[in-house]
DSSP file (Angstrom, degrees, kcal/mol; ACC not computed):
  #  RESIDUE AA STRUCTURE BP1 BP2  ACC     N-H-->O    O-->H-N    N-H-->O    O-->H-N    TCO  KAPPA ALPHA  PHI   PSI    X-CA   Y-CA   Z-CA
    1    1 A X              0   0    0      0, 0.0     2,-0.2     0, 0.0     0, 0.0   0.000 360.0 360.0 360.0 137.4    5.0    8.4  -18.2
    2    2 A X        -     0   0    0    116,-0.0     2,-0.4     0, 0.0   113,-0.0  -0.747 360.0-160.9-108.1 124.6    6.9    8.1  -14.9
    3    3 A X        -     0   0    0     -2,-0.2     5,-0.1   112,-0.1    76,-0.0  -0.971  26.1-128.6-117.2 131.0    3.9    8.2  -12.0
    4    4 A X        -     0   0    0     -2,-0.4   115,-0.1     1,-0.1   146,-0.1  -0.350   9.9-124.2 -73.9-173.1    6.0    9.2   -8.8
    5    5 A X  S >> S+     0   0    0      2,-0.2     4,-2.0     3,-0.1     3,-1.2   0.534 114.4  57.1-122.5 -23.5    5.4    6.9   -5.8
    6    6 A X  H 3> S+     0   0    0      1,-0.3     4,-0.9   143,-0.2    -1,-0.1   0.716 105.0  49.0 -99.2  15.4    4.4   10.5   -3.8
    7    7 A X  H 34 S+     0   0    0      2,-0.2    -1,-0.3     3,-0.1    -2,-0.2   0.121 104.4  60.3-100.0   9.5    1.6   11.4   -6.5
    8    8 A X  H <> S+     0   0    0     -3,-1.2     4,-2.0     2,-0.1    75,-1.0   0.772 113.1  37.9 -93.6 -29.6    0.4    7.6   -5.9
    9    9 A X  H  X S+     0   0    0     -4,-2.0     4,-4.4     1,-0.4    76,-0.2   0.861 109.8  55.3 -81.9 -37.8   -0.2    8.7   -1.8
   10   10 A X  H  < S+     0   0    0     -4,-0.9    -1,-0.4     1,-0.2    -3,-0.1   0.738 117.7  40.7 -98.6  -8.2   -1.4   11.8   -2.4
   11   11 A X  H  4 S+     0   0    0      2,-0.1    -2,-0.3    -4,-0.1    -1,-0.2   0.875 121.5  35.8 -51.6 -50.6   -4.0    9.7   -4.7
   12   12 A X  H  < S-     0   0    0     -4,-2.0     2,-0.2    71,-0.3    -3,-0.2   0.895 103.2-135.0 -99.4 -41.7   -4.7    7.1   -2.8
   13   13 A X     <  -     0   0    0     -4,-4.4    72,-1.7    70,-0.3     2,-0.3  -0.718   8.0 -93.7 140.0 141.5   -4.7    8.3    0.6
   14   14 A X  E     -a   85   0A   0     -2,-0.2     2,-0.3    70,-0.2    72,-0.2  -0.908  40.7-176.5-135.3 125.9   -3.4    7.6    4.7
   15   15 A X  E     +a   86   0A   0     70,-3.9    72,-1.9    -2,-0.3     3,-0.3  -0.836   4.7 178.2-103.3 159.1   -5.8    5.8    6.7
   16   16 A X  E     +a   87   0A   0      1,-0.3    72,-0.1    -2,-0.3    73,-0.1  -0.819  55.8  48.2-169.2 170.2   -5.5    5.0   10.1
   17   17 A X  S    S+     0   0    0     70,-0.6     2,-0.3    71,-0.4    72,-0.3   0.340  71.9 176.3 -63.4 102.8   -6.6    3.8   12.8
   18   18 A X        -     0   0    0     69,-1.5    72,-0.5    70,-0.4    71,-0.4  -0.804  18.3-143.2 -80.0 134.6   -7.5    0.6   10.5
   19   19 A X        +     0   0    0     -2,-0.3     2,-0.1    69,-0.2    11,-0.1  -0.490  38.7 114.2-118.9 148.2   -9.1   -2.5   12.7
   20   20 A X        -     0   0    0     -2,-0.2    69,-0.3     9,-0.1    70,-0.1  -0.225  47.4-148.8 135.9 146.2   -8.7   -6.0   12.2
   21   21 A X  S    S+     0   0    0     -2,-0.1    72,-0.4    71,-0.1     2,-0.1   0.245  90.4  52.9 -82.1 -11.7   -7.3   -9.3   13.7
   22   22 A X  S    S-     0   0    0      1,-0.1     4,-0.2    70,-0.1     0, 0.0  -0.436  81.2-128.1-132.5-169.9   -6.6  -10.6   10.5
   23   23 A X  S  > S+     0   0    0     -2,-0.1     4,-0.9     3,-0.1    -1,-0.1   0.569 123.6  46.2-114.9 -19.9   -4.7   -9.5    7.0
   24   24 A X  H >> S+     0   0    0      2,-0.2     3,-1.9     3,-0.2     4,-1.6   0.974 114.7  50.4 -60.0 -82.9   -9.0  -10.7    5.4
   25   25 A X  H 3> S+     0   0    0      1,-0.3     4,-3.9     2,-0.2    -6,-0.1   0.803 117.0  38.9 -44.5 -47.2  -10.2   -8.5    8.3
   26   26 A X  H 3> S+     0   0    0     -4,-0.2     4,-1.9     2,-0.2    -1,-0.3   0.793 112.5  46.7 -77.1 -22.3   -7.9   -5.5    7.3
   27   27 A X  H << S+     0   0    0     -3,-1.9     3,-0.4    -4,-0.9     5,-0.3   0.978 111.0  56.7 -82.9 -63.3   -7.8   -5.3    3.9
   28   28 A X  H  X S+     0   0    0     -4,-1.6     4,-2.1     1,-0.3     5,-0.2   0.804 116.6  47.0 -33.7 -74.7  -12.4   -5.7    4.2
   29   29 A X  H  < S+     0   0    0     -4,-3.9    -1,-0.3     2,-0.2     2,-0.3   0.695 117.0  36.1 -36.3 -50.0  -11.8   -2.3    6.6
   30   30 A X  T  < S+     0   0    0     -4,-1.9     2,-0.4    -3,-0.4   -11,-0.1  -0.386 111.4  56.0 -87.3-159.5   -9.5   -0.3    4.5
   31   31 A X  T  4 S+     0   0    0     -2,-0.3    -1,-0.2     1,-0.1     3,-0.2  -0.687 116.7  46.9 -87.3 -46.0  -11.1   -1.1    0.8
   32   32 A X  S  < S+     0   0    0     -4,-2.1    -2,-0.2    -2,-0.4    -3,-0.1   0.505 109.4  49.3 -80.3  21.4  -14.5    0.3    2.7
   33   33 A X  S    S+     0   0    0     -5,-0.2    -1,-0.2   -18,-0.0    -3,-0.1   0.509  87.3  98.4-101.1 -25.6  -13.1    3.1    4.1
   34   34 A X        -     0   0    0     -5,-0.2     3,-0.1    -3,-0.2   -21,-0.1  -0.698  65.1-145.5 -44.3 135.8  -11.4    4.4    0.8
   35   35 A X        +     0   0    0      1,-0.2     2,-0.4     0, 0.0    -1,-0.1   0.795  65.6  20.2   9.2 -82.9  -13.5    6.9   -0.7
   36   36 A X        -     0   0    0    -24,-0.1     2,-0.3     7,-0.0    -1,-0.2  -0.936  56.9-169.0-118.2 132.2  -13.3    6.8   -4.4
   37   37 A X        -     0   0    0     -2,-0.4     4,-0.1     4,-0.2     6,-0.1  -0.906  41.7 -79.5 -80.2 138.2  -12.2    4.1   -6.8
   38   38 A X    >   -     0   0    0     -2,-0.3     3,-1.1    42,-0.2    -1,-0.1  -0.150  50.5-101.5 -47.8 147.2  -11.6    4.3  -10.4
   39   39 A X  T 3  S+     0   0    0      1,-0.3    -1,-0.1     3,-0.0    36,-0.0   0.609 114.1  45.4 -62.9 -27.5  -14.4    4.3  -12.4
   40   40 A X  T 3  S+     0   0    0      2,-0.0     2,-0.4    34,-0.0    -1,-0.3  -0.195 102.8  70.2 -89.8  47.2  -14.2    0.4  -13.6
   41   41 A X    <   -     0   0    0     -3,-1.1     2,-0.6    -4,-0.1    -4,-0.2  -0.993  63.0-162.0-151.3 143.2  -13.6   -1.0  -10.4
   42   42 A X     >> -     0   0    0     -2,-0.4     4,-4.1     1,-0.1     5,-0.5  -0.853  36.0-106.2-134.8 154.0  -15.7   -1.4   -7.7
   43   43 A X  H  >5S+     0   0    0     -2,-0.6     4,-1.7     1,-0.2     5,-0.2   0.910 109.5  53.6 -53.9 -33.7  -14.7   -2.0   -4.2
   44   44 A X  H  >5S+     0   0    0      1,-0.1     4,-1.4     2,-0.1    -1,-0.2   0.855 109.5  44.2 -66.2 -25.6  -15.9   -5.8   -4.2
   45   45 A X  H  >5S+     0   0    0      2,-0.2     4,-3.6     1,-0.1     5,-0.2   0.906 112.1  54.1 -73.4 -35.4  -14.3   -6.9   -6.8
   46   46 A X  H  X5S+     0   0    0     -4,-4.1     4,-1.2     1,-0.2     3,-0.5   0.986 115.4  45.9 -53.6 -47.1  -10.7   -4.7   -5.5
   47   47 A X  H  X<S+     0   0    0     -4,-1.7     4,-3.1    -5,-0.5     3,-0.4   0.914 111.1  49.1 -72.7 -52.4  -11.2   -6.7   -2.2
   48   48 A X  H  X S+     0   0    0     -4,-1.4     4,-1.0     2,-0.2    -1,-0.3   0.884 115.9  46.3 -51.1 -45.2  -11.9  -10.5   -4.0
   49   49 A X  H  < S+     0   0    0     -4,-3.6    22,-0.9    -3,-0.5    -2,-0.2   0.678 115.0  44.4-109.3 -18.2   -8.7   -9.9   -6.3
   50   50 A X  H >X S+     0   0    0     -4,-1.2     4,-2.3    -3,-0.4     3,-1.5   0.798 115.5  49.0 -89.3 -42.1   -6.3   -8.7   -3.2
   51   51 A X  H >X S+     0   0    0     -4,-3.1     3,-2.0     1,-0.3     4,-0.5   0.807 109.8  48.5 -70.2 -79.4   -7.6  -11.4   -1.1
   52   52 A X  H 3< S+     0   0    0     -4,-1.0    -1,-0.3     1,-0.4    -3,-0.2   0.333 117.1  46.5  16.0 -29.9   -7.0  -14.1   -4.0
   53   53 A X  H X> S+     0   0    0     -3,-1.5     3,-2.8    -2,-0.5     4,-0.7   0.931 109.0  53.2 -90.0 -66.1   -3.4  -12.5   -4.2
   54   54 A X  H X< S+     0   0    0     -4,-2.3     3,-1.5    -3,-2.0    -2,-0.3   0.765 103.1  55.3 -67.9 -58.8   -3.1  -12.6   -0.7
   55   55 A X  T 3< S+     0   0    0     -4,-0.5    -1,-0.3     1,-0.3    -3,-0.2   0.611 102.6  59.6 -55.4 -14.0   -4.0  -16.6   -0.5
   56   56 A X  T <4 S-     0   0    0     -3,-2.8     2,-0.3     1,-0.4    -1,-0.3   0.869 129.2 -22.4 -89.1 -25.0   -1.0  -17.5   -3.2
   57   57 A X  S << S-     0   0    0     -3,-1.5     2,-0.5    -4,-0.7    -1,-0.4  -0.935  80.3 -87.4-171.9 151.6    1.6  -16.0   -0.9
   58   58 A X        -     0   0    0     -2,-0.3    39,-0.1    37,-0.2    -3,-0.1  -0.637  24.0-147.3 -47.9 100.8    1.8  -13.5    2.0
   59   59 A X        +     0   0    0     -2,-0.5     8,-1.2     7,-0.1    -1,-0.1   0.738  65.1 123.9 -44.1 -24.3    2.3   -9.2    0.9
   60   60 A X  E     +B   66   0A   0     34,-0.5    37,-0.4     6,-0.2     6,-0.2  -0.210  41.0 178.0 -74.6 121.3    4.1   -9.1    4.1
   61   61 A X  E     -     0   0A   0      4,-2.9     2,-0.4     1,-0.4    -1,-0.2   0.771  46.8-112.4 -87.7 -47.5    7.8   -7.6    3.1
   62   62 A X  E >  S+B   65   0A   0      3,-1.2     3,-2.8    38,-0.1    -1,-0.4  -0.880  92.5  78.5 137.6-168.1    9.0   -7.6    6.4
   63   63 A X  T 3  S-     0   0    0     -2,-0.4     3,-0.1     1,-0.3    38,-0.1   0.765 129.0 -54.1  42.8  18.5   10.0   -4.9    9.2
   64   64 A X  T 3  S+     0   0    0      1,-0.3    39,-2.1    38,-0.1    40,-1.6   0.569 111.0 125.1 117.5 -28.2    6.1   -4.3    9.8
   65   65 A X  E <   -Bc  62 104A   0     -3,-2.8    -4,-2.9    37,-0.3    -3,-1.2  -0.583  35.3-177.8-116.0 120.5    5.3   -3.6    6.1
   66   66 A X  E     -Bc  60 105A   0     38,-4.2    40,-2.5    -2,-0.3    -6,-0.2  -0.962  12.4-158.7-139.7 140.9    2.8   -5.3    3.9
   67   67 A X        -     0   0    0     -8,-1.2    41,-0.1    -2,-0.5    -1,-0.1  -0.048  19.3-172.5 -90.9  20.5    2.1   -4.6    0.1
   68   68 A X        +     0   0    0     39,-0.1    40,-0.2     1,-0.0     2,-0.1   0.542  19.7 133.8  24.6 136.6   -1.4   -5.8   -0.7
   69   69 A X        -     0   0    0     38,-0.1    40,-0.1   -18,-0.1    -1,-0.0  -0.310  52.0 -82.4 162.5 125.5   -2.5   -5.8   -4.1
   70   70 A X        -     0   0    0     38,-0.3   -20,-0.2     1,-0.1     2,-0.2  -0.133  34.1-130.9 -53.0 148.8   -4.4   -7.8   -7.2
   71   71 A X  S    S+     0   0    0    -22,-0.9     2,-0.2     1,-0.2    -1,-0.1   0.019  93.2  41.6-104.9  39.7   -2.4  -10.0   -9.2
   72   72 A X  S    S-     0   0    0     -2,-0.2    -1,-0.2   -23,-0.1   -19,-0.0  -0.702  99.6 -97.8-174.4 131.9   -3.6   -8.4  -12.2
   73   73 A X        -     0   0    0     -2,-0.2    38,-0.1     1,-0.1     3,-0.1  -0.190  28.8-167.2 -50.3 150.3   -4.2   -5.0  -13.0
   74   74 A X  S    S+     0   0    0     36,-0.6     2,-0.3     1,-0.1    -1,-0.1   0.364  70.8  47.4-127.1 -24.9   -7.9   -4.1  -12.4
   75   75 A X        -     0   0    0     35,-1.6    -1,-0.1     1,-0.2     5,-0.0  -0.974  60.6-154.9-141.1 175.8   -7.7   -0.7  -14.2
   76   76 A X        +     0   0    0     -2,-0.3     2,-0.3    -3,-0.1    -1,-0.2   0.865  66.4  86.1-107.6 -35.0   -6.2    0.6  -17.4
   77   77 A X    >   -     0   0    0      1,-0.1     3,-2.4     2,-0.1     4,-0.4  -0.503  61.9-149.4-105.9 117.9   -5.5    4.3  -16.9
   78   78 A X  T 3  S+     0   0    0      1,-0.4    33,-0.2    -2,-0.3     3,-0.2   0.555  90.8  59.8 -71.0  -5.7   -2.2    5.3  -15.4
   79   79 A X  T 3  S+     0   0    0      1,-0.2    -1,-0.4    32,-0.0    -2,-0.1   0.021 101.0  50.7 -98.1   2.9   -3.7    8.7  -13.6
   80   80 A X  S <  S+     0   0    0     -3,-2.4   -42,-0.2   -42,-0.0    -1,-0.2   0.428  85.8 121.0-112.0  11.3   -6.3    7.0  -11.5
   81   81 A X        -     0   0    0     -4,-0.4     2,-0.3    -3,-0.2    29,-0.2  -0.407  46.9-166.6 -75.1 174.5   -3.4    4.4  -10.0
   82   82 A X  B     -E  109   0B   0     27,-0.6    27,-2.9   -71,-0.1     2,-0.8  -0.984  38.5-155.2-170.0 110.5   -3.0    4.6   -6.2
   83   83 A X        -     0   0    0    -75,-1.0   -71,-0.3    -2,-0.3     2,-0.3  -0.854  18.0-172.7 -87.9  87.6   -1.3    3.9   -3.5
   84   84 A X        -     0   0    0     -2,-0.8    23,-4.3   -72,-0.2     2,-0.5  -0.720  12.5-163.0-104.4 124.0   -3.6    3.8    0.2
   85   85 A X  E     -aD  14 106A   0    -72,-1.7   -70,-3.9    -2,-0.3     2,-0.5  -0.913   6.6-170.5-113.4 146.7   -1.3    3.4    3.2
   86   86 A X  E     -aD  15 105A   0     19,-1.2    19,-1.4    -2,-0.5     2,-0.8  -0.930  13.3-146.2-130.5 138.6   -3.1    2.2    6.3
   87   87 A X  E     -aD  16 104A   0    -72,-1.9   -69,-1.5    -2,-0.5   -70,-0.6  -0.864  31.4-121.3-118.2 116.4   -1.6    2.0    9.9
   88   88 A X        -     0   0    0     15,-1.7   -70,-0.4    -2,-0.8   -71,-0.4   0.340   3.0-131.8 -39.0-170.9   -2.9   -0.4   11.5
   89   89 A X  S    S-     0   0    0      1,-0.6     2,-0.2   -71,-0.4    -1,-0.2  -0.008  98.9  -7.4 -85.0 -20.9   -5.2   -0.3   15.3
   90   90 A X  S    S-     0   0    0    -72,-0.5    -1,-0.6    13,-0.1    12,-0.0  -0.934  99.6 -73.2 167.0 150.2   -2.9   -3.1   16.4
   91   91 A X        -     0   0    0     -2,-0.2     2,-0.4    -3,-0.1    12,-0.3  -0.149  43.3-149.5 -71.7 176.3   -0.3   -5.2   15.0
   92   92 A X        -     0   0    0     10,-1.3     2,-0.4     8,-0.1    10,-0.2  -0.865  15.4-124.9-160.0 139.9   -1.6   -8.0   12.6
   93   93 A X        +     0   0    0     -2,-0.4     8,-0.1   -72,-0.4     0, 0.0  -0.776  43.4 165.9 -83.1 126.0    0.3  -11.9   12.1
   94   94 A X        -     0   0    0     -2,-0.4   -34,-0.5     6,-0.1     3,-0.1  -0.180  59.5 -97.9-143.8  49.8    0.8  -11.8    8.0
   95   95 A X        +     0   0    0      1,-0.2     2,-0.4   -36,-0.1   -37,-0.2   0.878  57.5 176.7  73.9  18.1    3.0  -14.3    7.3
   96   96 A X    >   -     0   0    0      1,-0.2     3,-7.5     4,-0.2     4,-0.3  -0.616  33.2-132.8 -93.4 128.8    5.9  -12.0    7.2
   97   97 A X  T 3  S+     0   0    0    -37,-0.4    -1,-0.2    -2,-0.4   -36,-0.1   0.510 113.0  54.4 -24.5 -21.9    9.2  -14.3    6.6
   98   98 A X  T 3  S-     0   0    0      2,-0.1    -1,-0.3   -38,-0.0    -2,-0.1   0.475 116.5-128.8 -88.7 -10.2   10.6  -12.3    9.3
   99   99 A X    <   +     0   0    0     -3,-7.5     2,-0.5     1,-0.2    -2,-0.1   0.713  57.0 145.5  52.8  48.4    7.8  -13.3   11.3
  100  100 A X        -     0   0    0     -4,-0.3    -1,-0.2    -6,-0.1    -4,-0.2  -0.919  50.1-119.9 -66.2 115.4    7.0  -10.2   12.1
  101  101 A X        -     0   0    0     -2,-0.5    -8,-0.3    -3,-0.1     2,-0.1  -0.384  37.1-113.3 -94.8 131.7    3.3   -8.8   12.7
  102  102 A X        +     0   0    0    -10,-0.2   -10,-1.3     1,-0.2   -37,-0.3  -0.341  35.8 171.8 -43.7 136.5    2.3   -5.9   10.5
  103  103 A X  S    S+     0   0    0    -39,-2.1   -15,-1.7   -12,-0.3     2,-0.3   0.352  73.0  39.6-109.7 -20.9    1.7   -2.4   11.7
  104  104 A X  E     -cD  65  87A   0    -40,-1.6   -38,-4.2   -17,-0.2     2,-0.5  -0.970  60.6-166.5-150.9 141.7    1.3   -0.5    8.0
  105  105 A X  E     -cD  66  86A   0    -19,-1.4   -19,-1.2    -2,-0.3     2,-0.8  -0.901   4.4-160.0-109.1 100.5   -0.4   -1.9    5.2
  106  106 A X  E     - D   0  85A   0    -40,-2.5   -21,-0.2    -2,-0.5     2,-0.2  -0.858  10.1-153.4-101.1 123.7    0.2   -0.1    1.6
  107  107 A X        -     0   0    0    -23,-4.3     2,-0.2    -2,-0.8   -38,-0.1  -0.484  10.8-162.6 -75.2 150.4   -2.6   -0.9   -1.2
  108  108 A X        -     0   0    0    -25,-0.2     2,-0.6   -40,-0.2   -38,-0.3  -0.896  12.1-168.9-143.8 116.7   -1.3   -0.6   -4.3
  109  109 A X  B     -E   82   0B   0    -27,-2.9   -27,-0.6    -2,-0.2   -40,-0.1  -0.641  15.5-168.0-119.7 104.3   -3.5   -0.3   -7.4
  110  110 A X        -     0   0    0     -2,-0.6   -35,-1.6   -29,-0.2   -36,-0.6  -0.058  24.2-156.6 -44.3 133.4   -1.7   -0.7  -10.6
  111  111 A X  S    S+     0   0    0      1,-0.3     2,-0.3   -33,-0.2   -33,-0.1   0.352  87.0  12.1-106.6  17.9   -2.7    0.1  -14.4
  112  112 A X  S  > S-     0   0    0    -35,-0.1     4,-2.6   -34,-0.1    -1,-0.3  -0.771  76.5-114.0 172.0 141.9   -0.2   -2.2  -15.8
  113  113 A X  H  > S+     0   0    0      1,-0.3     4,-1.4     2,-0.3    -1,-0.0   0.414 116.1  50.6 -86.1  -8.1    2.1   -5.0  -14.5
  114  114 A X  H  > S+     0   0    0      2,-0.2     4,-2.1     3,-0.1    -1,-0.3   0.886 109.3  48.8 -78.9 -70.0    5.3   -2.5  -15.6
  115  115 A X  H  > S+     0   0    0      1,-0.3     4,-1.9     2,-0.3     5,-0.3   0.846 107.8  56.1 -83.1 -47.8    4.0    0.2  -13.9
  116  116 A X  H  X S+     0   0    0     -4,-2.6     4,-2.9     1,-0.3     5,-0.3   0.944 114.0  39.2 -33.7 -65.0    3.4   -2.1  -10.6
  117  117 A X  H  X S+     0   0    0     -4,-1.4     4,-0.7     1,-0.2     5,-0.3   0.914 104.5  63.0 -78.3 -12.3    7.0   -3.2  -10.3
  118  118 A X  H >X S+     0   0    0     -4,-2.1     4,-1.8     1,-0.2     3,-1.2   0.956 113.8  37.9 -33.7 -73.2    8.1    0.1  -11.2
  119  119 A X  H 3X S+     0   0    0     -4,-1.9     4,-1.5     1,-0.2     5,-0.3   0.711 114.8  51.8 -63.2 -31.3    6.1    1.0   -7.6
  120  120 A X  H 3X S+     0   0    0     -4,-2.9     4,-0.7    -5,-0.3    -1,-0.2   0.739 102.1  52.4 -89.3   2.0    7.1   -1.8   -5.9
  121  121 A X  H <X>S+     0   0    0     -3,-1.2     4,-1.8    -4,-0.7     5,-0.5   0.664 116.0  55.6 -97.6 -38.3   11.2   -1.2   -6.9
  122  122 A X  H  X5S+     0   0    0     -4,-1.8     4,-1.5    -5,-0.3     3,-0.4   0.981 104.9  50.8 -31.9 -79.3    9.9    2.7   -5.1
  123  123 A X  H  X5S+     0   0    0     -4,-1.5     4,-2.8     1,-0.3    -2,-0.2   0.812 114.1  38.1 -57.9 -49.3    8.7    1.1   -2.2
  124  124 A X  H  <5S+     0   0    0     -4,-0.7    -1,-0.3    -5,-0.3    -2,-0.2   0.901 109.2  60.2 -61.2 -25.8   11.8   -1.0   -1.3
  125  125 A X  H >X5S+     0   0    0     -4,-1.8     3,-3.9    -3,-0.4     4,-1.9   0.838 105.7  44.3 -71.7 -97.8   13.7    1.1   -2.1
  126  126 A X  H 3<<S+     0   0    0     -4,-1.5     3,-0.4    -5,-0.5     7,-0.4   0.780 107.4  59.7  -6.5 -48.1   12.2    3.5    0.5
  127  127 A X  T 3< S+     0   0    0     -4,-2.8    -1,-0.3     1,-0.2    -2,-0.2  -0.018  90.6  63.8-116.8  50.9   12.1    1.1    3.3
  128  128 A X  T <4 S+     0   0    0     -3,-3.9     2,-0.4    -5,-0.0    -2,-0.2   0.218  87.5  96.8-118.9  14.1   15.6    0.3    3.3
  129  129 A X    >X  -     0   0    0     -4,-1.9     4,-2.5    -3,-0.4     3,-0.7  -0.644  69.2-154.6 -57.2 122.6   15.5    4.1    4.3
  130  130 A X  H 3> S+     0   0    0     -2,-0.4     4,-2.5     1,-0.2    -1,-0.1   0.835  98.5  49.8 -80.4 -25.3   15.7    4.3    8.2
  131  131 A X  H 34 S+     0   0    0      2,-0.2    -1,-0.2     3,-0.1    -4,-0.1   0.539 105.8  47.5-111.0  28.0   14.0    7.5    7.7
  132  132 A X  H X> S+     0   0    0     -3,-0.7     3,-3.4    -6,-0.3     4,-2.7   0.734 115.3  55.0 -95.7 -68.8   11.2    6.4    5.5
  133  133 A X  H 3X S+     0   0    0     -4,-2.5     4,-1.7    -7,-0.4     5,-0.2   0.797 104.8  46.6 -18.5 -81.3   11.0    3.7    8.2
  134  134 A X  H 3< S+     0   0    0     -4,-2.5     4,-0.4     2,-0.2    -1,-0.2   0.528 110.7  58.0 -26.3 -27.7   10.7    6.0   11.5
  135  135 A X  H <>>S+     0   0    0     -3,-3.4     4,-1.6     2,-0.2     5,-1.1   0.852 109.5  43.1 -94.7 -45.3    8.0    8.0    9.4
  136  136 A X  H ><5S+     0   0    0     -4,-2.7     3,-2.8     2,-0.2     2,-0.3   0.791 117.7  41.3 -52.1 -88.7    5.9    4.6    9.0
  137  137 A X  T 3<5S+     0   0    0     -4,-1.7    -2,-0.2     1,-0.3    -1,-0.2   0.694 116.5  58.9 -66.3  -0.2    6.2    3.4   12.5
  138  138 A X  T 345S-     0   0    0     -4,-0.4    -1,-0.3    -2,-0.3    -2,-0.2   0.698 101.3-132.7 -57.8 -35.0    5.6    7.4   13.5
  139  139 A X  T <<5 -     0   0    0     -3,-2.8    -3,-0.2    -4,-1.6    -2,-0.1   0.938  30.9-161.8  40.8  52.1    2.7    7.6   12.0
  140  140 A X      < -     0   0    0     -5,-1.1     2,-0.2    -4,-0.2     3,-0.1   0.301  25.6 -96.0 -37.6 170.1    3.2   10.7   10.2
  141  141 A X     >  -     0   0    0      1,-0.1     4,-1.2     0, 0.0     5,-0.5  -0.740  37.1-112.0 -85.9 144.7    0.7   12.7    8.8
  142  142 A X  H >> S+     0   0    0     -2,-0.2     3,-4.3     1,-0.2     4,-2.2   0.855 119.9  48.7 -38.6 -69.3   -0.1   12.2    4.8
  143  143 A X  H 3> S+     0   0    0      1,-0.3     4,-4.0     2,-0.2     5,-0.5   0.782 113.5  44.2 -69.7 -42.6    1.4   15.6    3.8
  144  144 A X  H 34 S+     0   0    0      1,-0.2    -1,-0.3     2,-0.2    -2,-0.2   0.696 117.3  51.9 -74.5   7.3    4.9   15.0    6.1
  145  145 A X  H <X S+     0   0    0     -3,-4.3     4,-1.6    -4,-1.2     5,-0.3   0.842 112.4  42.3 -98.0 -45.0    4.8   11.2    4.3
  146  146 A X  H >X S+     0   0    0     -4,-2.2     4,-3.0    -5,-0.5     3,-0.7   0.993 111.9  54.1 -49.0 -78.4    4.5   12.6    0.9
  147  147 A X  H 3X S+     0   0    0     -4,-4.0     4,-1.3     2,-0.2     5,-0.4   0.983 111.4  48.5 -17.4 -78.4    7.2   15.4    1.6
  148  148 A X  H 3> S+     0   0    0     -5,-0.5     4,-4.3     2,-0.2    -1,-0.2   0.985 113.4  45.6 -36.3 -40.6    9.7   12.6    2.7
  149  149 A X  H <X S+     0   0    0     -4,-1.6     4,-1.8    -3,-0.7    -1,-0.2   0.975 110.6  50.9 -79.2 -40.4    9.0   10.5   -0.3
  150  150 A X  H  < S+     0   0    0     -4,-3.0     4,-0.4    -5,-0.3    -1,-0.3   0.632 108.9  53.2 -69.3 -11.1    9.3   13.4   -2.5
  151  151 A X  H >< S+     0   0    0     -4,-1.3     3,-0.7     2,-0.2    -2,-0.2   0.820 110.5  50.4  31.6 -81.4   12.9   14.2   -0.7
  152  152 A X  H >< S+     0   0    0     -4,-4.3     3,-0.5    -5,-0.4    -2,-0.2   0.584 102.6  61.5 -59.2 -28.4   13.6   10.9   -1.5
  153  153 A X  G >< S+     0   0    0     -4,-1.8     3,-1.6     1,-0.3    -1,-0.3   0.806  96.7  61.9 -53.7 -55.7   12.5   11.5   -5.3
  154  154 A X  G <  S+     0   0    0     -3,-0.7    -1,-0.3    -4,-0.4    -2,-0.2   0.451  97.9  52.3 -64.9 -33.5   14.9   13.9   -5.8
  155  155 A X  G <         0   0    0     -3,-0.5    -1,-0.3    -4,-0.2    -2,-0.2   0.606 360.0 360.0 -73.3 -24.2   17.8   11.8   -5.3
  156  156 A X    <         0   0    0     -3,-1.6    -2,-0.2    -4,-0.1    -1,-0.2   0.470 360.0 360.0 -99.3 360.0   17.0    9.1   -7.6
């Protein structure tokens, strides 16, 4: 089953203004600010298994953009995965090869390591859009970032 990338946002969520100096300090903020997790996962553990990802190699993609995320799926069921995009308070150093400092962060929680790159082949795709870009460093509203992606859906 094909989960689209703008049924992952309207799951998971846009937070913003998210706070932190740090890519530790920002991922702590947004995992407690999220609401709801899927029912075997608890928010410490989500936060332990992104940081742990985070320490083998930097999420940061480039242009601004980091992809966060455990380096093993955490839940089995392909309806509760989830996408949380967060726009930063202020730009963030993550390591990005382009050496660039983040301004929006997308969580991504995966039920299977297919279904992950599946969402992460989405996501590039998407920000080698210039107007998927604009809507990140805009700081759109969820509904008009969901609209866009679903736009985008349509083509593919």
């Amino acid at each position: 089953m094909n989960h689209g990338f703008a049924e992952l946002i309207q799951r998971g969520g846009v937070y913003s203004p998210i706070q932190g100096n740090t890519p530790e300090e920002v991922l702590t903020t947004l995992i407690a600010s999220i609401p709801t997790l899927p029912s075997v996962i608890s928010r410490d553990q989500l936060l332990k298994e992104v940081l742990e990802r985070e320490a083998l190699m930097s999420t940061a993609i480039g242009r601004g953009i980091a992809l966060p995320h455990p380096r093993t799926p955490l839940i089995t069921d392909p309806q509760e995965q989830q996408v949380i995009i967060a726009f930063l308070d202020r730009e963030v150093d993550w390591q990005a090869l382009d050496g660039e400092a983040v301004h929006t962060v997308m969580l991504i929680v995966s039920a299977s390591t297919k279904l992950h790159l599946h969402t992460l082949s989405e996501i590039n795709f998407l920000c080698r859009q210039e107007k998927f870009y604009d809507i990140l460093k805009k700081r759109l509203p969820a509904e008009e970032i969901i609209k866009a992606v679903e736009e985008a859906e349509q083509t593919w």
